[in-house]
C-alpha angles and dihedrals in degrees: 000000000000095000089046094050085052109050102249107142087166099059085046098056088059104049088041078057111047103030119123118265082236099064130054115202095183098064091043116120136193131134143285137145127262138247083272103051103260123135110241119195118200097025123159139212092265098043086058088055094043091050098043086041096241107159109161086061100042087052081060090050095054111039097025102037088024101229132206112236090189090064092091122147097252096353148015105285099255096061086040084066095039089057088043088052086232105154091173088072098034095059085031088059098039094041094055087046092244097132140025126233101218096025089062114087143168114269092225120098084261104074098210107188125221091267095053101052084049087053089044080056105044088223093149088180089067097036094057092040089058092042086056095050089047108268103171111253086205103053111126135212115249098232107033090019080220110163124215094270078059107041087055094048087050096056093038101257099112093122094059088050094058090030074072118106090167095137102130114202091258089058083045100053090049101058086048096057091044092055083047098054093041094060091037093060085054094212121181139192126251081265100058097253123150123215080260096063101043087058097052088039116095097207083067085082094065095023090069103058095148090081113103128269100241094050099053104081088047101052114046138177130267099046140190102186092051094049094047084049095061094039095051089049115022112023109119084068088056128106103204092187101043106134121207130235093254105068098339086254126170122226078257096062097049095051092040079061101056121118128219085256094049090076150005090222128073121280093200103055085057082052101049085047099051087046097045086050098059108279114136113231088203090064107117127205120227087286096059090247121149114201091253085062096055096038115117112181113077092231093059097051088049094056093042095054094057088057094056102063123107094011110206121262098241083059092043083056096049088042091055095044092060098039082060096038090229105182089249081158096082098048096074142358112294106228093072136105103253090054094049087047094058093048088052084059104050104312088100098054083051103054083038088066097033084057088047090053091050098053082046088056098039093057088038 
């Protein structure tokens, strides 16, 4: 320990070399105070050349006397210099490849990782630096099961959390290409809604409650950064006119229908991008309804009613097929575009009240 506190790698190596199989120095504690000043009980050999930063001779201690760097006094070594606040060992010990990021935890029953003792700390230079080396954003404690958002709410940090741009472009190329498999698989909901739908819909907000606690209130539905993000990068497997089961409603219906209490963001921003990506503001559910005809907010039926005006004229000619109920059917197989495009312009409201007819006459 004294030749470690004081630097001497040379002095290490020998003992290292010529120590009895019986004893091993490098797992030997006793006190002494810090480089502080403070006064540390159970220290090793290693924690006095961390502390004095004394990594020659730490690097001895590990490869040659094989060290343990979870024989910390309180802790393993990497959350002792968390908690210290000393960066030096912490990128001294991942770099070398000493300790893992995710693997080192707290010896409490709680089981805090690396990056939540960072987060307990506020120390937004550590916590950038594990984020970057891949410390999981979703570990849970073992008590509280808090994550590190939480952690750092809890303790009062939480600016420094969302002050973080720490996003690398490999992050950033994943979540790209997981945006990109998710709308290419074109999954819907029991009740017929497309990912598309369940971001402009404001019961999305209390339908995923498995998110986590701490993420709710940051994340609300409905959301503009969530639907830009599927348009930018997934669009062309994106069906911008897909209805649901409940009403045959477009995206555009359910966020034409959004009240000033659904959601903290603008309506009609989600609006102007659906629109300005392809979606037809004349489309009507089962009910004939447009989305100008469901809209309640003032705002939105504005915007909506300059761009209605001129409608196209392949949406003037399906909207004149189903008005006069022409068997359009029979002209082509049903299951193509130009047929669905006819039903989203009237063709639905037809087939609603036919069905209705039918149940009439069946109890008749």
């Amino acid at each position: 320990m004294l030749a470690s506190l004081h630097g001497y790698d040379a002095v290490v190596r020998v003992l290292l070399a010529h120590c009895s199989a019986d004893i091993n120095q490098t797992e030997l504690k006793g006190r002494v105070h810090s480089i502080n000043g403070d006064l540390v009980h159970n220290a090793t050999a290693l924690w006095c050349a961390l502390d004095r930063a004394h990594y020659v001779v730490a690097k001895s201690l590990l490869d040659l006397g094989k060290a343990n760097v979870n024989n910390g006094p309180c802790h393993p070594l990497l959350i002792d210099a968390i908690i210290r606040e000393r960066f030096d060992i912490v990128c001294f010990l991942v770099e070398n490849s000493y300790a893992d990021v995710n693997e080192t935890v707290t010896n409490n029953q709680s089981k805090c990782s690396s990056l939540m003792v960072a987060a307990a700390k506020g120390n937004t230079q550590i916590m950038t630096y594990l984020i970057e080396k891949g410390a999981k954003l979703d570990y849970r404690t073992c008590i509280h099961e808090n994550t590190p958002l939480a952690v750092a709410v809890i303790e009062g940090h939480l600016a420094p959390v969302l002050e973080q741009r720490t996003v690398s472009n490999t992050d950033r190329r994943a979540i790209i290409q997981w945006v990109q498999t998710l709308c290419r698989q074109q999954r819907t909901t029991p009740k017929g809604q497309t990912i598309l739908h369940l971001c402009v819909d404001s019961g999305t907000s209390h339908n995923i409650n498995y998110r986590l606690a701490d993420i709710r209130p940051l994340i609300v539905f409905p959301n503009l950064s969530t639907t830009r993000l599927l348009l930018t990068y997934g669009k062309q497997w994106i069906d911008l006119d897909a209805i649901n089961t409940i009403g045959c409603d477009t995206a555009l219906h359910v966020i034409s229908r959004c009240s000033k209490r659904d959601t903290n963001t603008n309506p009609v921003a989600i609006v102007e991008l659906l629109i300005n990506a392809g979606a037809h503001v004349d489309c009507v559910n089962q009910y004939g309804e447009t989305p100008l005809s469901v809209a309640i907010r003032n705002e939105i039926k504005d915007f909506l009613r300059l761009k209605q005006i001129p409608s196209s004229l392949k949406c003037l000619c399906a909207r004149l097929i189903a008005k006069h109920q022409l068997a359009y059917e029979c002209l082509w197989p049903t299951q193509t575009p130009l047929n669905t495009f006819v039903l989203l312009h009237g063709g639905l409201g037809r087939e609603h009240s036919c069905s209705e007819s039918d149940s009439v006459s069946e109890i008749d």
